[in-house]
DRENROSE-226875 format. One record per atom (N, C-alpha, C): residue in one letter; x, y, z. Coordinates in steps of 0.05 Angstrom, whole numbers, plus 5000, padded with zeros to 4 digits. Example, Ala and Ser with C-alpha at 12.3 -4.5 7.8 and 13.67 -1.06 7.14 Angstrom:
# DRENROSE-226875
A526448865156A524649105156A526449345156S525749555142S527349795143S525850015157
***
This chain:
# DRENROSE-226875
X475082982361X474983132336X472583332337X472883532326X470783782315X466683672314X465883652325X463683602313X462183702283X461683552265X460783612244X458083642241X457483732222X454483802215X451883552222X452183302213X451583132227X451583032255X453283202267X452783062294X452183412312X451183592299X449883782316X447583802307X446483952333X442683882331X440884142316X439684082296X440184292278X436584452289X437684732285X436184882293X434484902260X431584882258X430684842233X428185132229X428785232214X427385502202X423385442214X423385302212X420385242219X419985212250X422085242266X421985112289X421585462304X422485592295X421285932306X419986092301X418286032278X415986072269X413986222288X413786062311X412086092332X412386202359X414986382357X415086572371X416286822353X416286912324X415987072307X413387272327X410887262325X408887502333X410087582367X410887382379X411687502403X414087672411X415887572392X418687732386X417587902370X415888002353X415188282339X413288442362X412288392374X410488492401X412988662422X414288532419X416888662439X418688922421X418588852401X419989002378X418289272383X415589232372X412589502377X413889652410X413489512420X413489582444X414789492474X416289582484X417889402502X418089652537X417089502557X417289642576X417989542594X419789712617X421889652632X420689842660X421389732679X422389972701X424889932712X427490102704X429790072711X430390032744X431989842754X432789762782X435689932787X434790192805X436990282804X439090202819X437689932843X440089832857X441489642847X440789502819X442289312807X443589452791X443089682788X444089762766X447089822766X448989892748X451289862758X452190162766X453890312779X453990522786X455990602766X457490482759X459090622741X458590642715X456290612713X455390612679X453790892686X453791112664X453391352662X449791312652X447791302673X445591402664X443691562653X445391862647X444691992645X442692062612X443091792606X441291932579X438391842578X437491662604X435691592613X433491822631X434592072649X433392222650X431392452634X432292312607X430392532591X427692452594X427292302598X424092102605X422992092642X422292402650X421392302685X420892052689X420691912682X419291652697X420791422689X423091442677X425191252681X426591092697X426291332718X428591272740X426291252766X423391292766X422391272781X420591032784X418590972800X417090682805X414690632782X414790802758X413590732739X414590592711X412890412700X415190212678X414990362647X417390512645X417890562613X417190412601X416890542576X416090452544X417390522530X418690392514X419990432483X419190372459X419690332446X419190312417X422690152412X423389952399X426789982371X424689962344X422289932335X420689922313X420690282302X420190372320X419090702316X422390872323X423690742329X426790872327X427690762300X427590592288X428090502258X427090642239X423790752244X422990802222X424691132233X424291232250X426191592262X428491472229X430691362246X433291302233X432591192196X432091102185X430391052165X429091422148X428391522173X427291752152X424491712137X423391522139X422091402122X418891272136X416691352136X414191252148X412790962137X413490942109X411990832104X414290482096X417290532083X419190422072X421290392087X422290102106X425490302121X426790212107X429090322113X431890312097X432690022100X434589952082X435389622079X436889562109X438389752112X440689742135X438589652164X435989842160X433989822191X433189642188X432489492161X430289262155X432788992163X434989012154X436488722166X437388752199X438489082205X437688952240X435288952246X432188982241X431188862259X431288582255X430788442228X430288182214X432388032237X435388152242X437287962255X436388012283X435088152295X434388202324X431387962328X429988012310X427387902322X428587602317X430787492291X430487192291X432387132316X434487252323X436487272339X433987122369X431787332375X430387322399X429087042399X427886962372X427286752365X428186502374X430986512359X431986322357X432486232397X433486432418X434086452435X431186242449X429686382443X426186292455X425785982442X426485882424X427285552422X428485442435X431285542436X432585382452X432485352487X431285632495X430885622524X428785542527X426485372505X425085212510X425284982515X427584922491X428484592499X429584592522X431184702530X433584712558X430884622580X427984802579X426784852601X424584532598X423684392573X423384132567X425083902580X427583962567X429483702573X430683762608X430983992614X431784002647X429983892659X427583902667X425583852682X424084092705X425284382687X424284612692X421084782682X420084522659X416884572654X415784442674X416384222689X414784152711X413984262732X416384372736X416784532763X415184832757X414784832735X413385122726X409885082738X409784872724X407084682722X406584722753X407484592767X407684502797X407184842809X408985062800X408885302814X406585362804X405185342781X402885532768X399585342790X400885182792X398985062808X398485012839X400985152843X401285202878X402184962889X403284742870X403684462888X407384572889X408384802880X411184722890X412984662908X413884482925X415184432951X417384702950X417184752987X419484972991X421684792979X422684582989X425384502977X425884492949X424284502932X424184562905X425084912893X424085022911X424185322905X427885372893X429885292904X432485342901X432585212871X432185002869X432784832836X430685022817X428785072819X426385262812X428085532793X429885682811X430885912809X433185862794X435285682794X436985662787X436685552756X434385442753X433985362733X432785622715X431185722726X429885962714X431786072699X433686232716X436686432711X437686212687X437986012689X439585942664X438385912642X435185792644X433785852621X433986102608X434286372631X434286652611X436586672601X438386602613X441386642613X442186492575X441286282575X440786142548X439886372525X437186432536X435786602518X437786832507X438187002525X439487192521X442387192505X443887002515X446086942508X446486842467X444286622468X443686542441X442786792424X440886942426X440087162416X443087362415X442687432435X445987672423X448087602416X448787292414X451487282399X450187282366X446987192357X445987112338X446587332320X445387602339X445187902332X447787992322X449387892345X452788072334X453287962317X453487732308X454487482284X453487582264X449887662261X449187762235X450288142229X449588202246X450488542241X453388632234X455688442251X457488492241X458088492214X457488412200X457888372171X456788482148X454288702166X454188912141X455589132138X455689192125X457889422115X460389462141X461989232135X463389292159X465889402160X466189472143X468689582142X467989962155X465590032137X463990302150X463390322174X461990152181X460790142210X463390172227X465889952224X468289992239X469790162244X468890442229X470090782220X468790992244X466190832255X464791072274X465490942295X465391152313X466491182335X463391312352X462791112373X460291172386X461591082420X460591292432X460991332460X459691132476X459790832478X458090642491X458690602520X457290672540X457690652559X457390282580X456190162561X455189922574X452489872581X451889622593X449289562593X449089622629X446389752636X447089872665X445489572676X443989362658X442289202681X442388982662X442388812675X441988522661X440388332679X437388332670X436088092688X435287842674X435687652699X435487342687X433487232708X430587382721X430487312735X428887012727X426987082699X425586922680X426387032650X425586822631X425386972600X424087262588X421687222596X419987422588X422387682598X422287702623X423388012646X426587962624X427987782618X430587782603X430587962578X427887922562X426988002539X427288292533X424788312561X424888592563X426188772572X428088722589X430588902603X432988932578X432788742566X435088752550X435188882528X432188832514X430989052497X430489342497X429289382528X429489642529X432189862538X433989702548X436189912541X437189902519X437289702505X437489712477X436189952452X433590052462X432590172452X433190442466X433790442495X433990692503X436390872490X438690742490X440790662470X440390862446X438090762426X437490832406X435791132414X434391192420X432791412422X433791612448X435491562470X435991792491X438891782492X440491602472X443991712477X444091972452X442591992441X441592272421X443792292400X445192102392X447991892375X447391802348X444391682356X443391422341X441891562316X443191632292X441791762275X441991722251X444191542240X444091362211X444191112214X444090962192X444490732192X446590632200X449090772190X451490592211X452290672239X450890902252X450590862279X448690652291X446090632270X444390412275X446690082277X448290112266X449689862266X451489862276X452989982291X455190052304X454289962331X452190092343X450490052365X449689862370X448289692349X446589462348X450489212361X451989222339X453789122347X455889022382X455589392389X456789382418X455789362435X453189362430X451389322451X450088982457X450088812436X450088562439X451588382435X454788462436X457288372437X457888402472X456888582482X457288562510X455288562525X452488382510X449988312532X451788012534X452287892511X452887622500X455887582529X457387732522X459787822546X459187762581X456787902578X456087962604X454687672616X454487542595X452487202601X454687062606X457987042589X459686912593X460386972621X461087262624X462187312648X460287142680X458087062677X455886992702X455686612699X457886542673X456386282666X457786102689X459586132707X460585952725X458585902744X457686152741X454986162769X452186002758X452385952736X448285892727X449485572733X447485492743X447685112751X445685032735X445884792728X443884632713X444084632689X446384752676X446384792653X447884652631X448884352652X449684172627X448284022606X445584012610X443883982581X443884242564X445884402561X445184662545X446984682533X450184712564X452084632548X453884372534X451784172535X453183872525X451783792502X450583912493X450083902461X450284202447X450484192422X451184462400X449984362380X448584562385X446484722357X448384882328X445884832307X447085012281X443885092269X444385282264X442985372246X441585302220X440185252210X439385172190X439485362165X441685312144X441885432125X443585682123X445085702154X446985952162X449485782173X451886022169X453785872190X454286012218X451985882236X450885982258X451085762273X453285692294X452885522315X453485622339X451585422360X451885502389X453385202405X454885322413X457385082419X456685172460X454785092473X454085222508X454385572508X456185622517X456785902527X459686002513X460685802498X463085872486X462786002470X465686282468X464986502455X464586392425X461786602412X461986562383X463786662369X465286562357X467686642343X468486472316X469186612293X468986552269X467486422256X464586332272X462586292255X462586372224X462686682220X462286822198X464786892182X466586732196X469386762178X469586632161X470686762134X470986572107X473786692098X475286402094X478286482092X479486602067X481586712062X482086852042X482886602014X482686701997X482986541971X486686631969X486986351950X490286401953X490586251921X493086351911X493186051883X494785841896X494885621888X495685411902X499085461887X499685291904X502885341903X503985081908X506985031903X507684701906X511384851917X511884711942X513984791948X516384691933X515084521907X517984541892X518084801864X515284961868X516385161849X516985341863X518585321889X520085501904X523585511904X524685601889X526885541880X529185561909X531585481914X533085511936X531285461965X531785601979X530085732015X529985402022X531885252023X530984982031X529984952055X531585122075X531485172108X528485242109X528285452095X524785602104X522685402084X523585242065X521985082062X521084862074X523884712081X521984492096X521884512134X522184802138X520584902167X518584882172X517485042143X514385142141X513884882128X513384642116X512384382113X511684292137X513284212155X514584142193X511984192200X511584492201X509984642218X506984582209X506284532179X504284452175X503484142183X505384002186X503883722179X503483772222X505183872237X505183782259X502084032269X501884212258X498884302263X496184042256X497283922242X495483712240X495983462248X497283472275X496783212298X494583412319X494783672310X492083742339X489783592333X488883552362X485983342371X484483552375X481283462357X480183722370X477683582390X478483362397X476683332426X477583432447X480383332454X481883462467X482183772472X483183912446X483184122446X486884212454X488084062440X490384022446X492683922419X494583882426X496583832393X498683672416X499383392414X501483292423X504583402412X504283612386X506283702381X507883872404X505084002415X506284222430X507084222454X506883952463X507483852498X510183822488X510383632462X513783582459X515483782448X513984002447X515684312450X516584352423X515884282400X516284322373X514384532347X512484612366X511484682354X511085042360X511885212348X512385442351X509785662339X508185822361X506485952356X506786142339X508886292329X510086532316X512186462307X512686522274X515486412267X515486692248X517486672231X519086902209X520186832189X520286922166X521386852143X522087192134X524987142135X526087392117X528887412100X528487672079X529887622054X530287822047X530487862017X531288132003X528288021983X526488301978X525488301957X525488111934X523087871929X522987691910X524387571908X524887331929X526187171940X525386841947X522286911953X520286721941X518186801975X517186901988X516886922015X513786922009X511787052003X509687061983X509186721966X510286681953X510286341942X510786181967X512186221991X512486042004X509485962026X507786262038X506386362040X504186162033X503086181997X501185981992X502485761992X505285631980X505985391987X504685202013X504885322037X504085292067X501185242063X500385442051X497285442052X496485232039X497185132008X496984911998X497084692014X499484572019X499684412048X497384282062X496184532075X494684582101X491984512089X491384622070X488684642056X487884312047X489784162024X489484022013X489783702041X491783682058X491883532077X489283612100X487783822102X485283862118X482683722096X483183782073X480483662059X480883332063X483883272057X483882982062X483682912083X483183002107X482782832136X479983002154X478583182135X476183262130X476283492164X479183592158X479483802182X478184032169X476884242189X476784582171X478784672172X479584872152X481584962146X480685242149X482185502161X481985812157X484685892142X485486012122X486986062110X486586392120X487886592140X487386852146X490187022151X489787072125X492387362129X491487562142X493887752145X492888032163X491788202133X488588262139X487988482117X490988772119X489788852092X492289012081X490789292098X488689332098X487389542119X487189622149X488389382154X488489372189X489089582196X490589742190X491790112208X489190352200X487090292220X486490622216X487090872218X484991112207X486091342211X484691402240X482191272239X480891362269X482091222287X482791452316X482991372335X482091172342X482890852351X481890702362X480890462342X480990642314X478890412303X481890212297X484990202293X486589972282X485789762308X486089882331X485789652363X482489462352X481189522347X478789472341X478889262317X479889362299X479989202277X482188902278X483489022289X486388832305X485788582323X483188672336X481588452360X479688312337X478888402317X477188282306X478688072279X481288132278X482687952265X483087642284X484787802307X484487582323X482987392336X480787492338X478287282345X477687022342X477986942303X477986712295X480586582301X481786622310X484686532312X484386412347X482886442352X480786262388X480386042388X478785962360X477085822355X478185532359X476985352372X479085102372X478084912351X476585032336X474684752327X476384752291X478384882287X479485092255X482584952266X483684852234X486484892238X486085212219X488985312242X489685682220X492385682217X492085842192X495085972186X494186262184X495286342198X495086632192X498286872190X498686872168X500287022151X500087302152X502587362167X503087612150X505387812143X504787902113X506687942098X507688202097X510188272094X510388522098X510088682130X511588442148X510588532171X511888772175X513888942163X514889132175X512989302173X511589322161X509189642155X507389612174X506489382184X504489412207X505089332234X507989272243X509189212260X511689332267X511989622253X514189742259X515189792291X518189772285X519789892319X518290222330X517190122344X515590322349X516990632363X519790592363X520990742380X522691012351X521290952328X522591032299X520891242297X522191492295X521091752277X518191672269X516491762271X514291732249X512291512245X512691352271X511391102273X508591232284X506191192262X502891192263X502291142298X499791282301X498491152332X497390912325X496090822298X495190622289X496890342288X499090382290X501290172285X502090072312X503490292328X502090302363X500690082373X498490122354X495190062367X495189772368X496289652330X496689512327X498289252350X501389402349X502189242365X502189242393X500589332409X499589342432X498089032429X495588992420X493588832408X495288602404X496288542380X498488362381X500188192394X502288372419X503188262440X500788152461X498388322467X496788142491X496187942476X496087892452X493887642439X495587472430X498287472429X500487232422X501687112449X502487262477X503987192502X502687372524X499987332520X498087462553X497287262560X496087382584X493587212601X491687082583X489787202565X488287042549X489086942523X491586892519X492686862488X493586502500X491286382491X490186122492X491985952467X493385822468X495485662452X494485322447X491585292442X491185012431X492984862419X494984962397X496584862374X494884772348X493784972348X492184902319X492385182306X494285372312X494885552291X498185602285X498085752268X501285932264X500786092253X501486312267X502386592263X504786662252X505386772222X507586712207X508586992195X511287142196X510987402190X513287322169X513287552157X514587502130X515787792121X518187882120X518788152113X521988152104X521888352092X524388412071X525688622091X525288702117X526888832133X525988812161X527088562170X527488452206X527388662209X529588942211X530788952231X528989252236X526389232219X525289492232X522589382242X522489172248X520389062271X520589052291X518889212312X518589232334X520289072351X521689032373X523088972384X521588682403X520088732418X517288642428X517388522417X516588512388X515288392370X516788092368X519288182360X521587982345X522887752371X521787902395X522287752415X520887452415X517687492402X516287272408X516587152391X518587182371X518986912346X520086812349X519586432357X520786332368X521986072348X521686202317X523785992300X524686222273X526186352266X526686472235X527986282219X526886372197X528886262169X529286542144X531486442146X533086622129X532386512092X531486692083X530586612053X532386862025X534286772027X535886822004X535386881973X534186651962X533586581937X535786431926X536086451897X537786151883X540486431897X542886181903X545886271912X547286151905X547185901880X548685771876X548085741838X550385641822X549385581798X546885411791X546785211802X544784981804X542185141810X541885401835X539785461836X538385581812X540485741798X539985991772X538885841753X540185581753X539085351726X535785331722X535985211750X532385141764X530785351757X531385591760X529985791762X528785801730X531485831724X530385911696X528985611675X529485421689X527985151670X525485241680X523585291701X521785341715X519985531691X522285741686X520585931667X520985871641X523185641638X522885721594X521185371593X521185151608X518785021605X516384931595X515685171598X512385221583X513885201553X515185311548X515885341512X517085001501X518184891522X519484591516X516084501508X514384451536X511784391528X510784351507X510784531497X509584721474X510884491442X513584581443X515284461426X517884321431X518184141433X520684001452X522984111438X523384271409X525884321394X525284641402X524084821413X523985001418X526885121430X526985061450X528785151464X531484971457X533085171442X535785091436X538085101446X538385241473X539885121492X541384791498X543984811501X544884581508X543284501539X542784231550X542484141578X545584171588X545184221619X547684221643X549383901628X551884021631X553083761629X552883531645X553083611667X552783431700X551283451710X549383651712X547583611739X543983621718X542583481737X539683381723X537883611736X536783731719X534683951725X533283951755X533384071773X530884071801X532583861813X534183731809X536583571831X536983801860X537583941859X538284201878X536184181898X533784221889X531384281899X529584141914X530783861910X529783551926X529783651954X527083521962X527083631995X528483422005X530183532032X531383412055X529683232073X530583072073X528182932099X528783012125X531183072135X531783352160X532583542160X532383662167X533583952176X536483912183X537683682197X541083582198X542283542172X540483522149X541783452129X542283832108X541383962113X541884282106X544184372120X544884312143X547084422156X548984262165X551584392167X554384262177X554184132199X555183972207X556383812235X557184042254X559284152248X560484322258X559584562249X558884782265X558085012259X558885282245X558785402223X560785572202X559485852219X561685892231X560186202247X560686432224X560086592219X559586852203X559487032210X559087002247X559887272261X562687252281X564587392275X566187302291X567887422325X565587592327X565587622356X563387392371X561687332356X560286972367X562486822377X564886782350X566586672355X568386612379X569086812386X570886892405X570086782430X566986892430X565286912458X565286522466X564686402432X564686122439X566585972444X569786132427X572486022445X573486012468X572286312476X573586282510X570986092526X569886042526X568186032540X568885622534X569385522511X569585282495X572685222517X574885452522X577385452541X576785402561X574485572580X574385562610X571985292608X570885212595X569084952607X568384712573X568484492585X567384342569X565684322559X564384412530X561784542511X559384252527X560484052534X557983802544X556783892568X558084102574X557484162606X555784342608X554184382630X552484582636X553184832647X555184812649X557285132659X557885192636X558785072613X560285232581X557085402587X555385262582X552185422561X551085652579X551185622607X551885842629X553786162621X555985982627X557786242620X558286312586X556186182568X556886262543X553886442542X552186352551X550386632545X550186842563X551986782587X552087072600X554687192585X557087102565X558787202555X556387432539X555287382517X553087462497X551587642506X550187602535X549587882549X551588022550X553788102558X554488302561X556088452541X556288342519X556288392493X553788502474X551488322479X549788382467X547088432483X547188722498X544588722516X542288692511X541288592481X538588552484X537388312482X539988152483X538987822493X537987792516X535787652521X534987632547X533587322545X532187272569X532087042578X529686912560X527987072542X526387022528X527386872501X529886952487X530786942464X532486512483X532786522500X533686302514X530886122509X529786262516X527686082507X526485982482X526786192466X526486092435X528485892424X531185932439X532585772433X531585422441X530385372466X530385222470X527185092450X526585242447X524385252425X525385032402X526785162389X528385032367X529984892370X530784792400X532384462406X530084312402X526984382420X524684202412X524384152382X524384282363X524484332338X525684072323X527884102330X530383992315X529383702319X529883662346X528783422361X527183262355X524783352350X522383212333X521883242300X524483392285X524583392259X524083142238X521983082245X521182752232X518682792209X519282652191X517182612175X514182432185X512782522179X510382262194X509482062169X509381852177X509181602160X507481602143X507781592109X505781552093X503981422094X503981252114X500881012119X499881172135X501781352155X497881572165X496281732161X498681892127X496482002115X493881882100X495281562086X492981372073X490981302088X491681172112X489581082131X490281332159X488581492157X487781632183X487481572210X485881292205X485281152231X487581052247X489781012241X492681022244X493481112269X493081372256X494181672277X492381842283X491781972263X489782242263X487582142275X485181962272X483981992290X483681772322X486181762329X486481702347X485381902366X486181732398X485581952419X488482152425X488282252442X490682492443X493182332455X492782162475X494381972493X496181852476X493381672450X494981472434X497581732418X496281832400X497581952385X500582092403X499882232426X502782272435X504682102442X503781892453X505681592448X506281572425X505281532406X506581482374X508181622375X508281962377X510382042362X512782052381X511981982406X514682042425X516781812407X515581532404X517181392393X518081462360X517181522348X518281642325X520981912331X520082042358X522082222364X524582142382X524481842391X527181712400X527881582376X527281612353X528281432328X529581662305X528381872312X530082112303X532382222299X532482202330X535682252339X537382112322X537381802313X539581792292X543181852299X543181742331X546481752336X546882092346X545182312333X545882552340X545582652372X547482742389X546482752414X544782982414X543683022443X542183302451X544283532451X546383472475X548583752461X548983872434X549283652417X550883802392X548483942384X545483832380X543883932374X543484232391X543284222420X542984542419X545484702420X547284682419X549684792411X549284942390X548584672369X548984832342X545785082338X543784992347X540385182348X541785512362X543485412388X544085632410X545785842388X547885682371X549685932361X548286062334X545985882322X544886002305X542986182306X541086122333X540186232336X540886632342X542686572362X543586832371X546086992343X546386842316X547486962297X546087062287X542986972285X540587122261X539287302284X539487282311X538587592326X540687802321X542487702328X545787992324X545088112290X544787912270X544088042241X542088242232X540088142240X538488222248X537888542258X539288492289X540288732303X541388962285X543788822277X545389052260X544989122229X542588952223X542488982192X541489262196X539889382204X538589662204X541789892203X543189862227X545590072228X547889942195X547489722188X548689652166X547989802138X544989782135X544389982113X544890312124X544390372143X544890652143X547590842134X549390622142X552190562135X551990562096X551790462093X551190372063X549790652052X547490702063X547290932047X547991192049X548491212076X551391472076X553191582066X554091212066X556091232037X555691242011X553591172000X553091171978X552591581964X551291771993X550091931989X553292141986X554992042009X558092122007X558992101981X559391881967X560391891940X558892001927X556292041924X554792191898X556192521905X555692581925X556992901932X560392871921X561392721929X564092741918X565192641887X562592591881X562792511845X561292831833X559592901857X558493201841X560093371840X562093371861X564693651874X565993581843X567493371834X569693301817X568293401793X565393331782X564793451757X564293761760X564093851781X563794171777X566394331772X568394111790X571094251787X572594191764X571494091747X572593981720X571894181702X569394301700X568194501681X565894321667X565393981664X563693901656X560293981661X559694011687X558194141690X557094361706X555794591701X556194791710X553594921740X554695171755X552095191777X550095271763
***
């Protein structure tokens, strides 16, 4: 499980006190002589020549104190914006200079210091000596600039995220000791500030401060396979005292500073009809909470049930939004009770900029917390057609583009890291103008209707005249249903087999066809029917491909493990939840041979396979369906206008 506040080693406000004057000494003044052979060649030096003696065997001087007060405007007063980055830079340095003290305490790298300052160090010592050194700075540095990015990001950040500054990178990074770390890192930092000739308000001051210690912090991850000695550094995690500031080794900082969105609580029985998309999205919550977070793993997701990206779609007020916080409710109230964190993170309604570059930007910074293994997430979002449009449509934004570029690497790339402790959930009143890409990676939909039956219309409306019964039980003078008992309809299913037919009610009937002949030339039990029934479907429907096979098989896992988990593990925890990962996936395998319930594996993907590929074809064609629709609709108004002109009713 997650380590809690009690069991990390708390970094305490008094404990950096005492390297405050030495971190402001560096701030005054910081001097470097750039190594032009370390330096990297593809980083553009050129704003470093304004100073002869930069580039030559004499050691620059800077000032970031006397570039604050420049940017500031101000000699005597700086501005709030200069006064919190330095405040976050010097404690940031601070804080770094504690902990690569302890590292250099508890390693047994002050001795060896001891030993060198005194000339007793053995040559065979020299290699442990060095290696240790580099990681002590490597610490420093690393703790300080994620401290820095963590605090700066968050002022004015939505402004700061609007400029656009030409950052070339950091040209040197030395670890050879702390002190030389300090100062190398500082002074391009400052060079930065005073010779890229950029740096001239406060939100360039923060813009800069940002990309520039987002990728010192980068540049420490990138070297950490190489630093040795560093499992006393990385086998305990630090917090901050009085911040939500932790250092978990070298692992990226990420959602430290995230605070989840507020939602009203919701109960999935004031969700009228959507039974399917209700008890999906139940499913999906309780099985996000079998993830282990020692492990760093979810036994849901080995047994293939648990789907990183799902969909919910409808017609306008339908309940998709209620269902939304319903989930969240769920998630929220079952994490307080088994004392998991919870991130509740929709997609902001701002994500699409107008500046070039800034939606990709904003897009990575949504995703970030969504890394984090130590968080169960839901992250929602609504209205995906507007920020996820088919990008191949008249008039589609570069920002939207941008968007889903960002999106696809961070749901099915190389680094799109699948713990099972989130869901990514889209929600829209028109499938069929989402990106193509996009709709590929959803690997469960539910179709959300609203009430379609009498029983549902009843519900709906007891829901809203209620409050007045409350109030006065003779109020409402309506007769009751003769037969049926109010919210009867609405009772949740304990499976998902119990919402749908045995046999499958096709709706499309070229599906049909494709499943008769194919049902003629081979036996549906056989592995040749399911063969030649989805190469039938290719060549009918070319934009099935081997991916959408896969979602399907997605949702046989689904079906398969459609189990309730036992009310004694929500009571007693110790049960299940905090078991180890081993125990717990044994539990549920046997709860998932008790499932089945007589139903075989065929019928089950049979019936996932034809549904599945009915709500892609709908889907498909709902877009050419309305166009159709309003063609016609635009046809008859012209042919209702011709008839009244030719009548004399009304005139040109």
């Amino acid at each position: 499980m997650e380590k809690n506040d009690s069991s990390l080693l708390l970094i305490r406000n008094e404990n950096l006190h005492e390297f405050r004057e030495e971190v402001t000494g560096y701030l005054k003044t910081v001097g470097w002589m750039p190594d032009r052979k370390s330096s990297k060649s593809e980083i553009d030096l050129t704003f470093l020549t304004q100073a002869s003696k930069a580039l030559g065997n004499e050691e620059d001087q800077l000032s970031v104190l006397k570039n604050a007060v420049r940017i500031s405007d101000d000699r005597v007063i700086l501005s709030n914006v200069c006064n919190q980055v330095l405040n976050a830079i010097r404690r940031g340095y601070c804080i770094g200079k504690y902990l690569s003290n302890l590292y250099g305490t508890s390693s047994g790298l002050e001795l060896l210091q001891q030993k060198n300052k005194d000339g007793n160090l053995y040559q065979s010592d020299l290699p442990e000596f060095h290696d240790k050194s580099q990681t002590q700075s490597a610490i420093l540095i690393y703790t300080a600039a994620s401290y820095i990015a963590f605090k700066v990001k968050s002022i004015q950040e939505d402004e700061q995220s609007s400029i656009n500054i030409d950052f070339s990178g950091i040209p040197e990074v030395s670890l050879t000791r702390p002190s030389k770390a300090i100062q190398c890192s500082l002074y391009y930092y400052a060079a930065y500030l005073e010779r890229s000739g950029i740096i001239n308000t406060d939100l360039h001051l923060l813009r800069i401060t940002s990309l520039y210690f987002e990728r010192l912090a980068e540049e420490i991850q990138m070297r950490r396979e190489a630093l040795k000695y560093a499992d006393i550094f990385t086998n305990n995690h630090y917090k901050l005292e009085g911040e939500e500031f932790t250092v978990q080794g070298f692992d990226q900082q990420i959602s430290v500073s995230v605070k989840g969105m507020a939602f009203n609580p919701t109960r999935m029985e004031d969700i009228v009809a959507n039974k399917q998309a209700k008890h999906l999205f139940k499913r999906y919550a309780e099985r996000m909470l079998c993830y282990d977070f020692e492990a760093k793993k979810n036994p849901m997701n080995a047994l293939g049930g648990l789907p990183s990206i799902t969909m919910a779609d409808g017609k306008p007020g339908t309940g998709k939004s209620m269902l939304i916080a319903a989930t969240a409710t769920i998630l929220e109230e079952r994490c307080e009770q088994l004392g998991y964190p919870f991130l509740f993170w929709p997609l902001p309604e701002n994500i699409v900029s107008t500046y070039q570059g800034g939606t990709a930007e904003r897009a990575m910074e949504w995703f970030k917390p969504m890394q984090d293994p130590g968080k169960i997430i839901f992250a929602p979002i609504d209205d995906a057609e507007n920020n996820l449009e088919e990008r191949t449509r008249q008039g589609v934004s570069a920002g939207v583009r941008e968007f889903i570029g960002v999106f696809l690497r961070n749901t099915e790339g190389a680094y799109a890291i699948n713990y099972g402790n989130r869901l990514i959930s889209l929600f829209t009143n028109i499938p069929d103008q989402v990106d193509k890409a996009v709709l590929s990676r959803i690997q469960m939909r539910a179709s959300m209707n609203g009430a379609t039956s009498p029983e549902d219309f009843i519900d709906q409306d007891y829901l809203w005249w209620k409050k007045y019964s409350e109030l006065d039980d003779k109020f409402i003078d309506a007769s009751d249903p003769r037969t049926y008992h109010y919210m009867d309809a609405q009772k949740e299913p304990e499976t998902i087999g119990e919402l749908v037919n045995k046999e499958f009610q096709f709706t499309n009937s070229d599906i049909k066809g494709i499943y008769k002949k194919a049902e003629k030339d081979f036996d549906p039990k056989s592995q040749d029917f399911f063969g030649a029934f989805y190469n039938a479907v290719l060549n009918q429907y070319p934009f099935f491909s081997s991916r959408d096979l896969r979602n399907i098989q997605k949702a046989v896992d689904a079906r398969i493990i459609d189990f309730d988990l036992p009310e004694i593990w929500w009571e007693n925890p110790d049960d299940f939840f905090f078991k180890s990962y081993d125990e717990k996936a044994e539990m549920l395998k046997v709860l998932m041979k008790e499932n089945m319930r007589g139903a075989t594996f065929t019928d089950i993907r049979l019936y996932e396979a034809l549904n599945y590929i009915e709500n892609a074809i709908r889907i498909n064609e709902t877009g050419m369906q309305r166009e159709i629709r309003e063609t016609a609709k635009r046809l008859y108004i012209q042919q209702k206008a011709s008839e009244e002109l030719r009548s004399g009713r009304i005139h040109d």
